[in-house]
C-alpha positions, -999 to +999 in steps of 0.1 A: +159-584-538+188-562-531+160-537-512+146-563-492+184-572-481+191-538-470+159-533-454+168-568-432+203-552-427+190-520-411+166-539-392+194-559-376+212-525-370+178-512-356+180-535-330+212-548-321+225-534-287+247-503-290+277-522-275+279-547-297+280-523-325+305-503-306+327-536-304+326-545-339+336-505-348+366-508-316+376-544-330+379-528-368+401-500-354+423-519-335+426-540-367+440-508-384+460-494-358+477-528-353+489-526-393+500-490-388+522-505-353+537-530-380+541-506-406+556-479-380+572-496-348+588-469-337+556-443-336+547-425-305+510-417-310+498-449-315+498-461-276+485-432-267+455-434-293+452-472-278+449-456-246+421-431-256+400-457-271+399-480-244+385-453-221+359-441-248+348-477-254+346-486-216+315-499-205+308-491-167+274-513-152+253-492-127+239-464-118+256-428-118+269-416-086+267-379-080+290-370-047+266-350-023+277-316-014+301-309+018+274-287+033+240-302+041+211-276+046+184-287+068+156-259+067+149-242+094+114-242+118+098-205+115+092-213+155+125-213+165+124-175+155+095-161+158+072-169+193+042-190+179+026-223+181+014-246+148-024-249+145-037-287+125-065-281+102-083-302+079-060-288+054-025-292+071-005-274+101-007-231+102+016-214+120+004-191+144+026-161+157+021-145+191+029-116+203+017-086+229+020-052+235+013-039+271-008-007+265+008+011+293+043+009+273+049+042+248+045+037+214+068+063+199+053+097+215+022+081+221+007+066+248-016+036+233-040+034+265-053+065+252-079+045+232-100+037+269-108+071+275-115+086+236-149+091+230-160+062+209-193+075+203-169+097+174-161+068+156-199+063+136-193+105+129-157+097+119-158+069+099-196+059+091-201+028+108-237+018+119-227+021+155-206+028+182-181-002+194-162-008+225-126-007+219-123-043+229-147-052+200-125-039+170-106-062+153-073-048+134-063-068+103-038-066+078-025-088+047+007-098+032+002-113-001+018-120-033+009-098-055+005-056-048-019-053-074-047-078-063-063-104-089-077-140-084-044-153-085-028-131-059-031-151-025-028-141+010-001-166+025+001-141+063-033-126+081-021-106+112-050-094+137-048-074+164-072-068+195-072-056+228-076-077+255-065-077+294-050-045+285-027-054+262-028-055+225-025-092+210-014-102+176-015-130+160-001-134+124-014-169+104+009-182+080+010-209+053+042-225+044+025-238+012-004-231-009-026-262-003-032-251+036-050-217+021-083-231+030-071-245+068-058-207+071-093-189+060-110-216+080-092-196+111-103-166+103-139-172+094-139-188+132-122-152+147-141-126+123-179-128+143-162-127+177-159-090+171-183-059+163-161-041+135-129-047+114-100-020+111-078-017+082-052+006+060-066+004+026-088-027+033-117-020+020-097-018-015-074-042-012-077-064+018-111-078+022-122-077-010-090-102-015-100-124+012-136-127+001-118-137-036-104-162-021-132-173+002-152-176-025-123-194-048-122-219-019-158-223-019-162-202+020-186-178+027-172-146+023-168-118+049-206-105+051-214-072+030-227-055+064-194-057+087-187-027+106-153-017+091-128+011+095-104+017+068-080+043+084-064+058+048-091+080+041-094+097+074-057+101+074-055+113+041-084+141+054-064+150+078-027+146+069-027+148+031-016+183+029+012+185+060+028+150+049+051+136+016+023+111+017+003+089+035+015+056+039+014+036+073+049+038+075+052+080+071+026+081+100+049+062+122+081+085+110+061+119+112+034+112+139+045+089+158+085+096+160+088+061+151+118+044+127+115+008+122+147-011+121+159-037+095+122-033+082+119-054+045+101-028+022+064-038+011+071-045-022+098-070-017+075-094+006+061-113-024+091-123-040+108-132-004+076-153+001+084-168-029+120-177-021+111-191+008+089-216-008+119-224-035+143-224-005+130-228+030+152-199+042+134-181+070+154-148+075+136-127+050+102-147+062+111-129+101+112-094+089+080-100+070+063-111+100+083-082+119+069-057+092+036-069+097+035-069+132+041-032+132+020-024+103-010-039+130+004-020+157+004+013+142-031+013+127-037+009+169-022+042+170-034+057+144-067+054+155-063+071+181-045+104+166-074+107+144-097+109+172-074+132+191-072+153+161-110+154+151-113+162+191-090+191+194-096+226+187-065+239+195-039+253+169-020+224+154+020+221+154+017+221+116-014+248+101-018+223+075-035+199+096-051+227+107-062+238+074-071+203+064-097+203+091-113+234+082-121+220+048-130+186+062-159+205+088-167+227+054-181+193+042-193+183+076-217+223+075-200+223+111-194+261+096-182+271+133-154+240+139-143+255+104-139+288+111-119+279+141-092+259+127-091+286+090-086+315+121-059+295+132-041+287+098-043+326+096-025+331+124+003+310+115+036+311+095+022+298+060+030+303+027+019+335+006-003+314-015-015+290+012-027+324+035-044+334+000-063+305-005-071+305+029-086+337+030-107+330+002-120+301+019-130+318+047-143+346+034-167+322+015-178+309+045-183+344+063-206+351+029-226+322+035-234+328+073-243+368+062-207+383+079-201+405+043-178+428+071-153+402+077-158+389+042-147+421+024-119+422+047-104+391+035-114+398+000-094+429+002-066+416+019-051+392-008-055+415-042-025+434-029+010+434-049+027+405-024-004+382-034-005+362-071-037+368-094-064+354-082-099+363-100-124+355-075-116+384-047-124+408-073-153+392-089-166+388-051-162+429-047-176+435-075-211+415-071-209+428-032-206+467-043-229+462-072-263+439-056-259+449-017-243+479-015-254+499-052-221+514-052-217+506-092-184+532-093-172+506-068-180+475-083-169+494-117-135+499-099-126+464-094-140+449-127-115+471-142-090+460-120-094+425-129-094+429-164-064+451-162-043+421-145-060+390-161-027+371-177-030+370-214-029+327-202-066+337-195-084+355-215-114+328-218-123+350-185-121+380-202-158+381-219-178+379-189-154+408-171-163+428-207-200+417-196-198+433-164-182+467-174-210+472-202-236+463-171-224+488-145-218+518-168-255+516-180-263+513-146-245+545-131-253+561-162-289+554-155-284+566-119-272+598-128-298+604-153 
């Protein structure tokens, strides 16, 4: 019995609202603070301990009221900043950007109408395409995204293309303001892509289209087809600029090139988490440079274009020899063996580093070897096993198998065997066998010549 009365007891308390239960534990303690008053009427705590339990027991009806803040932010439209227009889609509003670039302005220290009167019949040579393609038909396209490192969940939210047209150079830069209008955004594109004969990129063919086809194919699109004409600029401009630049981002080409320094410019890898604030915040001042980065980024590729085709054009001595040097290896591959000898001849006649004008000898001398000039090769051999040039191996090894198989001048080739071995650094002595090799060789050989 006495378990079934507590259980009825703290079911009552179970259900009983709070307030009534807060008014029988206020009633209690008013009960004991009113004997204490008797007990002690001249007390000074107790009104003020009345006072703090009527505010704790107060009971307010109604909702909470939170003041709103003094300063009201209304976000602003990306249009009233950057020139555009908003496209509707099937998958809500894209902005679209607008800008051009009259041809006949300077870009930097170079003039961008130069790409009417290159050759474009280099540009399959250059950069492998199937055919050759009217400037008009190229179609320059770059990405901001996300994520630098690719993935299926880094997404494009800006596509910025660039063309020429009434001799200008348009862009237009397609932007989401929220994931769900992805799709509307590659809808665009899929509609612009087949109005043109090739793409141009930096890096695109790593990064950027195989990204856009991810997400094609995530949004259940066609992706970009396998056979597009494209022209990914980074590997040309490595060829040609790897060894006379820091490095070889789109950004040094405009600085060392061009003459170009971008102003207020928001670095690449800050983009994604700008993108990102301006979802959380709407803000649209980091959102401008971003477009204002890639704007440029599109522009530039425009001019890079053309200084590799001036560069694979010209013949004549280069302000830097290590442009010069990087064509000679780059017509090496090409077996243009005359277009290499040309620019090597011209790194020689340059100021250049000790061990630059070494390894430039070498490779020359190679190439004189191969097209039967042993005069000029020797030469060269000769001229870089002096005292001001470090150890290199191969001038002596070449002397030696030139004296010994052409010429049958053992005592010669003897001559610089020993040479070698005598300054091979003790670092490599792994060479040192097939030197010991040689030596045995050509002693039996003039001893059996003077037999």
């Amino acid at each position: 019995m006495p378990s079934i009365i507590v259980s009825c007891c703290l079911l009552i308390v179970r259900f009983t609202p709070i307030f009534y239960i807060m008014k029988n534990i206020r009633d209690r303690l008013d009960a004991l603070y009113s004997k204490v008053d008797q007990k002690n009427p001249d007390t000074e705590s107790s009104p003020q301990i009345r006072k703090e339990l009527n505010r704790l027991f107060q009971h307010k009806d109604g909702a909470k009221y939170f003041p709103k803040s003094n300063v009201e932010k209304k976000p602003q439209s990306i249009s009233t900043v950057v020139h555009g227009s908003w496209i509707n889609t099937h998958f809500g509003d894209i902005f679209r950007a607008e800008y051009n670039y009259d041809l006949d302005e300077p870009y930097g220290n170079l003039n961008l109408n130069q790409i009417y009167s290159l050759d474009r019949q280099l540009l399959p040579e250059i950069f492998q395409i199937s055919n050759s393609v009217d400037p008009q038909r190229l179609l320059f396209i770059d990405t901001e995204t996300t994520g630098l490192s690719g993935g299926t969940g880094t997404v494009a939210f800006m596509i910025g293309l660039g063309f020429i047209e009434n001799h200008s150079f348009i862009v237009h830069q397609y932007f989401i303001t929220q994931f769900s209008h992805e799709e509307g955004m590659l809808e665009l594109l899929r509609k612009v892509i087949p109005k043109f004969d090739c793409l141009v990129s930096y890096n695109g063919k790593s990064f950027d289209i195989p990204l856009l086809n991810s997400r094609f194919v995530m949004n259940r699109m066609q992706p970009i087809p396998e056979d597009t004409n494209h022209i990914d600029l980074l590997h040309s401009t490595r060829t040609f600029w790897k060894y006379s630049m820091e490095n070889c981002k789109l950004k040094t080409v405009e600085t060392d090139l061009l003459g170009l320094f971008r102003e207020d410019d928001i670095p690449g890898d800050m983009i994604p988490d700008a993108y990102f604030d301006y979802l959380r915040s709407r803000r649209i001042d980091k959102i401008e440079r971003i477009f204002y980065h890639n704007r440029f980024d599109i522009i530039t590729m425009l001019a890079n274009l053309i200084l590799i085709l001036n560069a694979y054009e010209s013949r004549e001595p280069d302000d830097n020899p290590l442009t010069d040097y990087a064509k000679a290896r780059m017509f090496t591959r090409k077996k243009d063996i005359e277009r290499s000898v040309a620019h090597y001849e011209n790194v020689l006649n340059s100021n250049i580093s000790i061990g630059r004008r070494q390894k430039t000898c070498l490779e020359l001398a190679a190439l004189y070897k191969k097209t039967g000039q042993f005069e000029k090769a020797l030469l060269l051999w000769k001229a870089v096993i002096g005292k001001d040039y470090p150890y290199a191996i191969e001038p002596y090894i070449e002397l030696a198998k030139y004296y010994e198989h052409r010429d049958k001048a053992y005592p010669d080739a003897l001559r610089f065997t020993q040479r070698a071995i005598d300054q091979l650094p003790f670092t490599r002595t792994n060479e040192l066998g097939s030197l010991q090799k040689r030596k045995q060789r050509l002693h039996k050989k003039i001893t059996a010549s003077d037999a």
